[in-house]
ROMI-764034 format. One line per field, with one value per residue: x, y, z of N, C-alpha, C in turn. Coordinates in steps of 0.1 Angstrom, whole numbers, plus 2048, in hexadecimal, padded with zeros to 3 digits. Layout:
<recs>
n.X (X:...)
n.Y (Y:...)
n.Z (Z:...)
ca.X (X:...)
ca.Y (Y:...)
ca.Z (Z:...)
c.X (X:...)
c.Y (Y:...)
c.Z (Z:...)
</recs>
This chain:
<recs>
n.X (46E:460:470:464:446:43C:428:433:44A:442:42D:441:451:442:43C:457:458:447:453:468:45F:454:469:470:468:474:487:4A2:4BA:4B8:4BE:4D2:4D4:4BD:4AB:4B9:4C1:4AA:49C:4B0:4A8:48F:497:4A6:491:483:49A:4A7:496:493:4AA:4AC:49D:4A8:4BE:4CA:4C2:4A4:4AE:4BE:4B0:49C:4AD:4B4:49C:499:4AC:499:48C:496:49C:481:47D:48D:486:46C:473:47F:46C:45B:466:468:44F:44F:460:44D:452:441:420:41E:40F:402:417:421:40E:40B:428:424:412:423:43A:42D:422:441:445:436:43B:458:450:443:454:467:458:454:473:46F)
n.Y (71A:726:71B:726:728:70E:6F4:6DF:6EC:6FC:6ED:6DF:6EF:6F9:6E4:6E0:6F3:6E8:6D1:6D9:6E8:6CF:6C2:6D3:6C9:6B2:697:6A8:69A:694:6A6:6AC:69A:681:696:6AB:69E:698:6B5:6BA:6AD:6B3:6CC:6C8:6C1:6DB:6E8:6D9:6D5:6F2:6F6:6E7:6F1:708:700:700:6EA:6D9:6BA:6BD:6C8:6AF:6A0:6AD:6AC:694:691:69E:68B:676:683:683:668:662:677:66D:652:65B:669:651:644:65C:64F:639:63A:643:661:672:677:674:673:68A:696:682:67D:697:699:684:68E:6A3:68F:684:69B:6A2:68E:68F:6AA:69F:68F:6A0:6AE:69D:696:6AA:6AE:697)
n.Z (895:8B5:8D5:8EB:8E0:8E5:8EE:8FA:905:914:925:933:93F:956:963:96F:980:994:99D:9A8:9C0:9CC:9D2:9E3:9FA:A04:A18:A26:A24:A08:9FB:9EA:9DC:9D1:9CD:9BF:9A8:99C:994:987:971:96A:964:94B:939:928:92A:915:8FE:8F9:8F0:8DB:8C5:8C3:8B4:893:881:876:87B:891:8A5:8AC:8B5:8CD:8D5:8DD:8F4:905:905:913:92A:938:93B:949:961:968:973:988:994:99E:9AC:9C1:9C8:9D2:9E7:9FA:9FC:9EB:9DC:9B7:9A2:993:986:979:966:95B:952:93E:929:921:916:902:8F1:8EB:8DA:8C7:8BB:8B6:89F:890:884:878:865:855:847:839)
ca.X (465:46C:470:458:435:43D:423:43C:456:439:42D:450:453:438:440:462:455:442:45D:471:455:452:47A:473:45E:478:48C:4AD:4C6:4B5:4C0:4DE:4D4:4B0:4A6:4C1:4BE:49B:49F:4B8:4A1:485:499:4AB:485:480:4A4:4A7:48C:496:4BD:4AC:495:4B4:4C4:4CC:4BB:49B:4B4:4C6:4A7:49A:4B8:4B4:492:49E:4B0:493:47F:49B:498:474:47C:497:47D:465:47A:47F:45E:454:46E:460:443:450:464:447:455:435:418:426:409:3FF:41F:424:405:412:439:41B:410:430:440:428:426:44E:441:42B:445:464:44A:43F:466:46B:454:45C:47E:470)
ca.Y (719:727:713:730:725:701:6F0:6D4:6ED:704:6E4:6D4:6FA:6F8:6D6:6DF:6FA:6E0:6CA:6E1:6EB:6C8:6C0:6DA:6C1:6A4:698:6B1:693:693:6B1:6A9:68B:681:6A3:6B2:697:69C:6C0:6BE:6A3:6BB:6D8:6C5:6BE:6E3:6EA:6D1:6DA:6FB:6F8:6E1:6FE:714:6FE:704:6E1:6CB:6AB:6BF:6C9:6A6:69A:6B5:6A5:683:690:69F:67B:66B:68B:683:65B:664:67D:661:648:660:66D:644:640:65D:649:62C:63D:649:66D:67F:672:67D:66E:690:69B:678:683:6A0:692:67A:698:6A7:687:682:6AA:6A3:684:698:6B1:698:688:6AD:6B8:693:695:6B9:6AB:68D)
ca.Z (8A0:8C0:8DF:8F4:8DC:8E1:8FC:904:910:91F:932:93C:94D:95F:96A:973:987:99F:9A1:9B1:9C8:9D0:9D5:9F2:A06:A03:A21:A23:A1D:9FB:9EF:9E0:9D4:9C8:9CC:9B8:99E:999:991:977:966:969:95A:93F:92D:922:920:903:8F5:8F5:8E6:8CB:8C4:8C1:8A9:881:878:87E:882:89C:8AA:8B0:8BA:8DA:8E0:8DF:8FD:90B:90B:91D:938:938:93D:957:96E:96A:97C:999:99C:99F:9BA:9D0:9CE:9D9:9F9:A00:9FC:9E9:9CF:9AE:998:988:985:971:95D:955:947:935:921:918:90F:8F5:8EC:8E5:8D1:8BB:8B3:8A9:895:883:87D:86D:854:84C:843:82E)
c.X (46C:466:462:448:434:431:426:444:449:435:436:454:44D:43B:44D:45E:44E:44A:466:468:453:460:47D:470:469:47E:49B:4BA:4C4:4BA:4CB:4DD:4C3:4AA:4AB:4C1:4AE:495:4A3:4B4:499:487:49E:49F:487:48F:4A7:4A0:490:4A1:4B9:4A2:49E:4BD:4C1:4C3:4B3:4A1:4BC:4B9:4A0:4A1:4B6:4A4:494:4A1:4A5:487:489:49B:48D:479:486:48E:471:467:479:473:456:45A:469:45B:446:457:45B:447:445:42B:41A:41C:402:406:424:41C:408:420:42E:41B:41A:435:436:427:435:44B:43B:439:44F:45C:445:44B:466:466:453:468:480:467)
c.Y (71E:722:719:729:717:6FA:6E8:6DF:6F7:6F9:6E0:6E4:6FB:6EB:6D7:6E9:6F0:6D0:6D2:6E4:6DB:6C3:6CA:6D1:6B3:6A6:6A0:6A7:68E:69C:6B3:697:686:68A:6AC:6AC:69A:6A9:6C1:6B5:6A9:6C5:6D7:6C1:6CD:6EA:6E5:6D4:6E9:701:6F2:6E8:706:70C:704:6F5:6D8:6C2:6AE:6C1:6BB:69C:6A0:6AE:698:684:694:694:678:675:684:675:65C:66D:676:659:64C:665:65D:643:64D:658:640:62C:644:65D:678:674:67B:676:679:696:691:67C:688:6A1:68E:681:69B:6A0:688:68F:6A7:69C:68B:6A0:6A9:693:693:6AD:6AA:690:6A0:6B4:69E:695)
c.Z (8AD:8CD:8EC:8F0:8DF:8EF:900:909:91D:931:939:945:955:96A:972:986:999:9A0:9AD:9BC:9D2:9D7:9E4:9FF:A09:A13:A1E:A20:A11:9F3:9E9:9D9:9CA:9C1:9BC:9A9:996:98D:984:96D:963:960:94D:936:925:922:913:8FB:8F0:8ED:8DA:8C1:8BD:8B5:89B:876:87E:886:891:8AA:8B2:8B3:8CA:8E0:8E2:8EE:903:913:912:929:93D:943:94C:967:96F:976:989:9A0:9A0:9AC:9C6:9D1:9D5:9E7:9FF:A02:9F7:9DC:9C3:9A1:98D:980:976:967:955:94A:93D:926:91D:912:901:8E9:8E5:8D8:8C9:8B2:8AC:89D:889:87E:874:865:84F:847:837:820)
</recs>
């Protein structure tokens, strides 16, 4: 399978895409810190997906999404806390992770019973 046809990593690019867009609007003593955090939460969804993609085995494979749920659960957190500094409404944005998390969910759940 490759990581390109997949519509979790399609979405989690898209999403990454307006994160970053959004990380523009923050206050400037964010940008090394929430900001920058944010980001590398955003872009480690559809990199993981994409190196467990690139692997030689299912188990390695959903071993790399494993890591992509805990991205997911990690740019969660932060997109909650802009909300709560007031920084930006990030409720479709939450939406959106929504989808993918479960998109990821689907797939570990295909590759594991390919393997049983």
């Amino acid at each position: 399978m490759h990581h390109k046809d997949l519509e979790a990593w399609k979405l989690s690019m898209s999403l990454v895409v307006k994160i970053y867009n959004l990380t523009t609007s923050l206050p400037d003593f964010e940008r090394y810190g929430l900001a920058s955090q944010i980001c590398r939460a955003a872009v480690s969804i559809p990199s993981n997906i994409a190196e467990g993609c690139g692997r030689n085995s299912d188990k390695d494979t959903v071993r790399f999404l494993d890591i992509a749920l805990g991205s997911s659960a990690e740019l969660e957190t932060q997109l909650l806390l802009l909300e709560a500094l007031g920084y930006a409404d990030t409720k479709e944005l939450q939406q959106e992770l929504d989808k993918i998390i479960v998109l990821i969910y689907g797939l570990k759940r295909y590759l594991k019973q390919k393997t049983t």
